[in-house]
C-alpha positions as CSV (number, residue, x, y, z in Angstrom):
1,X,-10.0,-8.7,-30.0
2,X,-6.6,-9.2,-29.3
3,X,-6.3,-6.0,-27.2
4,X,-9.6,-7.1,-24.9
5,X,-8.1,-10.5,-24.1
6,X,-5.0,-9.0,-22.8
7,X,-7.1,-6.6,-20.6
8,X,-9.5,-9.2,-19.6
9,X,-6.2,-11.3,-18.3
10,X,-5.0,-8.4,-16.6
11,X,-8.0,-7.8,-14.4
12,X,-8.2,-11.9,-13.5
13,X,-4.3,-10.9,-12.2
14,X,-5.4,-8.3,-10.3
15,X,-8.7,-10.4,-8.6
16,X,-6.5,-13.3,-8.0
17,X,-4.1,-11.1,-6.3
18,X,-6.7,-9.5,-3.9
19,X,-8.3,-12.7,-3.5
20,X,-5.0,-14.4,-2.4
21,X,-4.1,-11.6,0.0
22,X,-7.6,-12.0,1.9
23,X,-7.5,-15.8,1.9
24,X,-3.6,-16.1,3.2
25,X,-4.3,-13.1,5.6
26,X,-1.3,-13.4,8.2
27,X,0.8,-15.9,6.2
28,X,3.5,-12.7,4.9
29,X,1.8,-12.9,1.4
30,X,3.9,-10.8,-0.5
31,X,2.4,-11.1,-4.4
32,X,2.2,-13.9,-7.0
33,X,2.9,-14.5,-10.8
34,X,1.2,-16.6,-13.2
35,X,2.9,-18.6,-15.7
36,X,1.2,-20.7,-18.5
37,X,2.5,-24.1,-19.7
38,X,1.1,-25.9,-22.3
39,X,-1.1,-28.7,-19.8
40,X,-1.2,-26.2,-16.9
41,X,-1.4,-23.1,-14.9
42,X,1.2,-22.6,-12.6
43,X,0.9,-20.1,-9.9
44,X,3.6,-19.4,-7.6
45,X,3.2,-17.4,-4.5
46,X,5.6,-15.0,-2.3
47,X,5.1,-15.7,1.2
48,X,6.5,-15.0,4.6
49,X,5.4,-17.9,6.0
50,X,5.2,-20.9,3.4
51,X,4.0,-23.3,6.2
52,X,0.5,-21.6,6.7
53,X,-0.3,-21.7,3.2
54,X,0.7,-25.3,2.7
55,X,-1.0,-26.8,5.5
56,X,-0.8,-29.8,7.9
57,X,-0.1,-32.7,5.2
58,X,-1.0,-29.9,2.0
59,X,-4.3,-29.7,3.0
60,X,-4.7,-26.2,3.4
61,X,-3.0,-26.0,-0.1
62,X,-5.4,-28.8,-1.9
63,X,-8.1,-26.5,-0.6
64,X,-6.8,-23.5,-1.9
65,X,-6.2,-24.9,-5.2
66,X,-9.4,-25.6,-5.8
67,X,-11.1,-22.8,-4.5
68,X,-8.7,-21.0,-7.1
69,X,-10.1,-23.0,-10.2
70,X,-13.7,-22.6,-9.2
71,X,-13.5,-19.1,-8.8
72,X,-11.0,-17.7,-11.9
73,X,-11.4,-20.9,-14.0
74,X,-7.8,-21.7,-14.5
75,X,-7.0,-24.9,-16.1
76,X,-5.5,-27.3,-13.5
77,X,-3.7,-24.9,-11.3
78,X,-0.7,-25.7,-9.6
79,X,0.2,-23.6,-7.1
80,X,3.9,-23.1,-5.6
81,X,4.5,-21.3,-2.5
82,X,8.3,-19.7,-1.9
83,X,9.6,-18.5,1.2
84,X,10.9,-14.6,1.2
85,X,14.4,-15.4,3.0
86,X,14.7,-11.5,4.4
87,X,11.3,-10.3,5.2
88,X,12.4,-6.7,5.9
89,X,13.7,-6.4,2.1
90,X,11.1,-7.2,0.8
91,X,8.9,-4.0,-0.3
92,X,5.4,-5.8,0.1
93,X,5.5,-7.3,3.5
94,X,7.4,-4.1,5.3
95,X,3.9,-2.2,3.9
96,X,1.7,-4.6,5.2
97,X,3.6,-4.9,8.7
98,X,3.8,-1.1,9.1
99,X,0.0,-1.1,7.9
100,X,-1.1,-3.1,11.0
101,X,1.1,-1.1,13.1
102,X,-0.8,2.2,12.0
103,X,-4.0,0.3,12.3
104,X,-3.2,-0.9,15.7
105,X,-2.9,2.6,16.9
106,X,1.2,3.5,15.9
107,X,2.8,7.0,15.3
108,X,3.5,7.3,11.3
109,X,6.7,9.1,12.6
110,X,7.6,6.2,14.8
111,X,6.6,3.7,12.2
112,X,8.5,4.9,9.5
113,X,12.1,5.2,11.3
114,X,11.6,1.8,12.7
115,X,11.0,0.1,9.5
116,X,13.5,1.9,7.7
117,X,16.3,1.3,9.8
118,X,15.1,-2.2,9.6
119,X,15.2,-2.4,6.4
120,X,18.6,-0.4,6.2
121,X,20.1,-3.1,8.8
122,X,18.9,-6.3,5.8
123,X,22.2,-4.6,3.2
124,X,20.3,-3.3,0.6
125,X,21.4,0.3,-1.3
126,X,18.2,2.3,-0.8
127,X,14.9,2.2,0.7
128,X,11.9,5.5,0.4
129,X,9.0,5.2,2.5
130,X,5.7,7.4,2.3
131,X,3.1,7.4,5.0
132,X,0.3,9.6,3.0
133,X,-3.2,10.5,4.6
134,X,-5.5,11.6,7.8
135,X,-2.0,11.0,10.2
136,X,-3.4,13.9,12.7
137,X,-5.7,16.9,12.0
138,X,-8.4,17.3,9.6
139,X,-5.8,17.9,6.6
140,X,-3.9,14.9,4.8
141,X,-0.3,14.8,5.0
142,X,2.4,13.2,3.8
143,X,5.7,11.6,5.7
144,X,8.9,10.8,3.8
145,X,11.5,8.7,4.8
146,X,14.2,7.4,2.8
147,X,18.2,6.7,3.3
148,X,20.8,5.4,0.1
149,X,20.0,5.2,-3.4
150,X,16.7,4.5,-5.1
151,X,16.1,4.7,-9.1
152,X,12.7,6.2,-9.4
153,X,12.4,5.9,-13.5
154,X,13.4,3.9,-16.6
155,X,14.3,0.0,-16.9
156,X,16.4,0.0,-13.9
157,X,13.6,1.0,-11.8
158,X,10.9,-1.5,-13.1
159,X,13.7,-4.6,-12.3
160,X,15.6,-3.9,-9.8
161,X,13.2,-1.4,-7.5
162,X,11.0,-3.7,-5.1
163,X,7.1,-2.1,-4.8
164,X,5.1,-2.4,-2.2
165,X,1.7,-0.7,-1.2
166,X,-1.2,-1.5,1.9
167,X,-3.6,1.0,3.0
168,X,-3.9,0.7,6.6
169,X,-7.8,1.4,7.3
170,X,-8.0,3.7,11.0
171,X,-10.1,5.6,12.9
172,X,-9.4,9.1,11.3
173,X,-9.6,7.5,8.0
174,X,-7.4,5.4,5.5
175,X,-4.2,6.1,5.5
176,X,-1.4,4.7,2.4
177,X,2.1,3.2,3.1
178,X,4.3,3.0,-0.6
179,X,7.4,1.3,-0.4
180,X,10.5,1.2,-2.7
181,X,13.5,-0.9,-2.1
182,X,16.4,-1.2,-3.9
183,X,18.3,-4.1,-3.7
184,X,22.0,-3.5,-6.2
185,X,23.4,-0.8,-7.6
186,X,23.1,-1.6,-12.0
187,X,26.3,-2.4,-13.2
188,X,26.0,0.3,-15.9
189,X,26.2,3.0,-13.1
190,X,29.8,4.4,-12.6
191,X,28.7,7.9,-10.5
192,X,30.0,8.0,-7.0
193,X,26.8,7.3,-4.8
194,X,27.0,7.9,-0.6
195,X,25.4,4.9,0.1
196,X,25.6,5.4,3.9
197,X,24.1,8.7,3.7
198,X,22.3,8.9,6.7
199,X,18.1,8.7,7.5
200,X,16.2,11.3,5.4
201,X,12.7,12.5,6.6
202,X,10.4,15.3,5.1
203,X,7.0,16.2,5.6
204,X,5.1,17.6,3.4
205,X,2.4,20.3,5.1
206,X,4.5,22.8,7.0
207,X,7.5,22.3,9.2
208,X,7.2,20.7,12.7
209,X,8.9,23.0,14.3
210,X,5.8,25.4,13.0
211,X,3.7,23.1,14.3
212,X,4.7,22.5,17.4
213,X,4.8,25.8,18.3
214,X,1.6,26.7,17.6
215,X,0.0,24.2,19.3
216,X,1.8,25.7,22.5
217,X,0.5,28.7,21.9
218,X,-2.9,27.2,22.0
219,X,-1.9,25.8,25.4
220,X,-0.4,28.9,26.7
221,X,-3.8,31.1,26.0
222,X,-6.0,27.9,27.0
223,X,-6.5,28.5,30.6
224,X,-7.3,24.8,30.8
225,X,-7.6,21.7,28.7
226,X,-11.2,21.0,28.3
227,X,-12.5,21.0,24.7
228,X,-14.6,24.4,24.5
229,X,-11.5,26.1,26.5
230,X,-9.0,24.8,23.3
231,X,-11.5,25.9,21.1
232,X,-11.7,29.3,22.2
233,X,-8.0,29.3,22.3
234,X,-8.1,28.4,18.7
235,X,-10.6,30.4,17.4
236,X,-8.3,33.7,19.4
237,X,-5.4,32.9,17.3
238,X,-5.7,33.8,13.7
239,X,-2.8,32.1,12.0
240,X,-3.4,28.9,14.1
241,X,-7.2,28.5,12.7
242,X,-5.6,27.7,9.0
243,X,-3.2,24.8,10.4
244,X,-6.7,22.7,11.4
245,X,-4.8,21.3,14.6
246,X,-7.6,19.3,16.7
247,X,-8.4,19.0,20.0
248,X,-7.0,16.1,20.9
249,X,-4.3,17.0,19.2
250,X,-3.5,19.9,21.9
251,X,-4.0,17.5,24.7
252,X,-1.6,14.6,23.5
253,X,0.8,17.2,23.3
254,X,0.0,19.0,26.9
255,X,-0.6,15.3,29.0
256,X,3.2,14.3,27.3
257,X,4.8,18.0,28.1
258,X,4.2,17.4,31.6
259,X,5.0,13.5,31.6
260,X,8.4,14.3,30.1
261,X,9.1,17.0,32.9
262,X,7.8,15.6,35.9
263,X,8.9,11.7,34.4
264,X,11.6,11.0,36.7
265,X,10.3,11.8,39.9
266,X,6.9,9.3,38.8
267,X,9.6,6.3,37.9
268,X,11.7,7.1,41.0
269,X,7.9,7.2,42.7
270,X,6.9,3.7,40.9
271,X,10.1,2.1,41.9
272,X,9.8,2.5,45.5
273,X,6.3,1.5,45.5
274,X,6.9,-1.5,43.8
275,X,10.2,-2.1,46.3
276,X,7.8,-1.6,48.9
277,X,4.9,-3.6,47.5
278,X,7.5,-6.7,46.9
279,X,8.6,-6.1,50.6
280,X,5.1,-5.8,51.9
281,X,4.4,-9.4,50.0
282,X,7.6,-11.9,51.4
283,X,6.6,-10.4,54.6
284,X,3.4,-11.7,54.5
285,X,4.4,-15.3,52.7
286,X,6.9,-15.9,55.1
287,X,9.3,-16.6,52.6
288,X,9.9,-16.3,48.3
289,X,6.8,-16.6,46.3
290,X,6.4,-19.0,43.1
291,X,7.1,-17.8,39.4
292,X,4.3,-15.5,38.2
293,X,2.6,-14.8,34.8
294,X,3.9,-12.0,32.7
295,X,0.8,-10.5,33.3
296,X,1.1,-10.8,37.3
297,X,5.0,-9.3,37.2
298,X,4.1,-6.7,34.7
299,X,4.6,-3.2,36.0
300,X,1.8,-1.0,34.5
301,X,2.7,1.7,36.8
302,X,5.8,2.3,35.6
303,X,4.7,1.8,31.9
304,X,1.9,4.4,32.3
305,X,4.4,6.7,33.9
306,X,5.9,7.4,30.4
307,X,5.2,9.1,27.2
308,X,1.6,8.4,25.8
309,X,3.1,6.7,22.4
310,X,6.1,5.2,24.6
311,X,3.4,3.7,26.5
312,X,1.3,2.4,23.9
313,X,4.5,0.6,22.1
314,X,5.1,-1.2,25.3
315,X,1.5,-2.6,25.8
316,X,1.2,-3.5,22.5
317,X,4.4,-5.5,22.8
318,X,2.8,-7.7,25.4
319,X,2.1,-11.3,24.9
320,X,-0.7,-10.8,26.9
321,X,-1.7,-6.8,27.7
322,X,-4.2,-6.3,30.9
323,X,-5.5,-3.0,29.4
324,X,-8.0,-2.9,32.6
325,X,-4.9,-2.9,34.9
326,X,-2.8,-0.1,32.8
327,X,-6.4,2.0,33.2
328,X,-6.1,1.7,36.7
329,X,-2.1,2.4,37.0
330,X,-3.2,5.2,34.8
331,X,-6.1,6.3,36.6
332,X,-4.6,6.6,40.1
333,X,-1.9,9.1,38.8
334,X,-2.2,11.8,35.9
335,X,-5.6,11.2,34.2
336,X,-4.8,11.6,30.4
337,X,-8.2,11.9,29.1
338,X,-6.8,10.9,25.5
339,X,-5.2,8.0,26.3
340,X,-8.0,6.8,29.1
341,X,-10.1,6.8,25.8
342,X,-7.6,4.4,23.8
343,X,-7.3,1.8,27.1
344,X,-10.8,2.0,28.0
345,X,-11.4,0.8,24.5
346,X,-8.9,-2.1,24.7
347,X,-10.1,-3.2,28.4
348,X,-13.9,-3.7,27.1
């Protein structure tokens, strides 16, 4: 009897949990605890931002209160909202940022350093970072990042080892971001430990340098980059059939090969133009024009002219990204066909 109760208050834990993560969905939630006194249920919440949770006056907070009693049953909740003072050490909201990142489009690779040097810059001794799932190609894989000193079993792991875990829903499919952070070294532990050993990465389904040079030998037998050409180029070499490397995989790889070697000469190209374009303008005016929107003194040309991923990171960064204009920019020079497809999706 004893043993059901227990079980039945676990599984009201883990409800309230995913209940309080859809409900304070862009607040930081980070994770709650419960804690019983004798006239009440206190719950006290982890949050990024405290402010959105509380509300103008604690209304949003009243509301949430009781929506939390009708729905678990808990005997006059009161709930307590605590500000995390370091975001990026904390284990729960670095998976949930780099989650929307991934969802919005990032590279794992890209995501992971990031956040990991991020979260090497907060002072802590150790932080391991898996990006697990459909990251490109049909086949799952796995990307490891890690740096320091992270306990992995025993009692030191379950206190002083910060979890954290979002699965970032995308396109290909779902993909899982686990984070471990580890805040102090035990005091127990005498061993010598490098702490500023430097970035760690792994993957765990072949080597890159493997991959990457196979998918140029699909674009050296390809005689161009259309989709049944790639195929065929596939389906001609063997060894390169069991790797599963996609289509549009080849292309990213092609359209950014010949950005990187012909990149200079399309910034030098995009400067003068828009030299010549702000020339063309005063000369017109007669004379200095008026502060402009971001949107208005926004380059696109000379974003587009850049890596695919490079120039994806800089749209996104945008207060306020004209997709439509970076399609055109992008149109007018190199047509990607990949990443045509991810702005035309953005413009609609």
């Amino acid at each position: 009897m004893q043993e059901k109760q227990f079980v039945q208050q676990g599984i009201r834990r883990v409800n309230l949990d995913d209940f309080l993560a859809k409900e304070l969905e862009g607040s930081g939630y980070a994770g709650s605890t419960i804690e019983r006194t004798p006239t009440s249920t206190k719950i006290v919440i982890t949050a990024e931002k405290p402010g959105l949770i509380i509300g103008r006056g604690g209304s949003r907070i009243r509301e949430l209160t009781s929506d939390v009693e009708d729905e678990f049953g808990f005997e006059d909740p009161q709930i307590e909202v605590n500000e995390i003072e370091e975001p990026d050490s904390n284990a729960q909201v670095v998976a949930n940022n780099m989650a929307e990142w991934l969802e919005k489009g990032g590279s794992a690779k890209r995501v992971g350093y990031t956040y990991l040097r991020r979260v090497r810059e907060t002072g802590v001794i150790g932080a391991q970072i898996e990006v697990s799932g459909k990251l490109s190609g049909n086949r799952g894989r796995t990307e490891k990042f890690s740096f320091g000193y992270v306990k992995r079993c025993g009692d030191t792991a379950d206190e002083q080892v910060d979890r954290g875990y979002r699965l970032a829903r995308t396109k290909p499919g779902a993909i899982g971001v686990k984070v471990r952070i580890m805040d102090s070294m035990p005091e127990f532990m005498h061993q010598d430990t490098d702490l500023a050993e430097r970035i760690r990465h792994e993957s765990e389904e072949g080597t890159e340098d493997e991959q990457a040079d196979k998918i140029n030998r699909i674009i050296e037998e390809a005689e161009n980059m259309t989709g049944a050409e790639i195929g065929r180029a596939i389906e001609q070499l063997e060894d390169v059939q069991e790797a599963e490397i996609e289509v549009d995989e080849v292309r990213d790889v092609y359209e950014n090969r010949d950005t990187d070697e012909g990149g200079d000469d399309t910034a030098e190209d995009s400067e003068e133009q828009k030299n010549s374009e702000s020339d063309a303008t005063e000369d017109e005016s007669g004379g200095e024009q008026p502060d402009q929107t971001e949107s208005d003194n926004t380059d696109y040309a000379s974003i587009v002219s850049g890596t695919i991923a490079d120039a994806k990171d800089e749209l996104d960064a945008l207060e306020t990204p004209d997709y439509g204009a970076a399609l055109e920019a992008e149109s007018s020079g190199k047509d990607r066909v990949t990443f045509v497809e991810w702005l035309e999706e953005r413009s609609e």
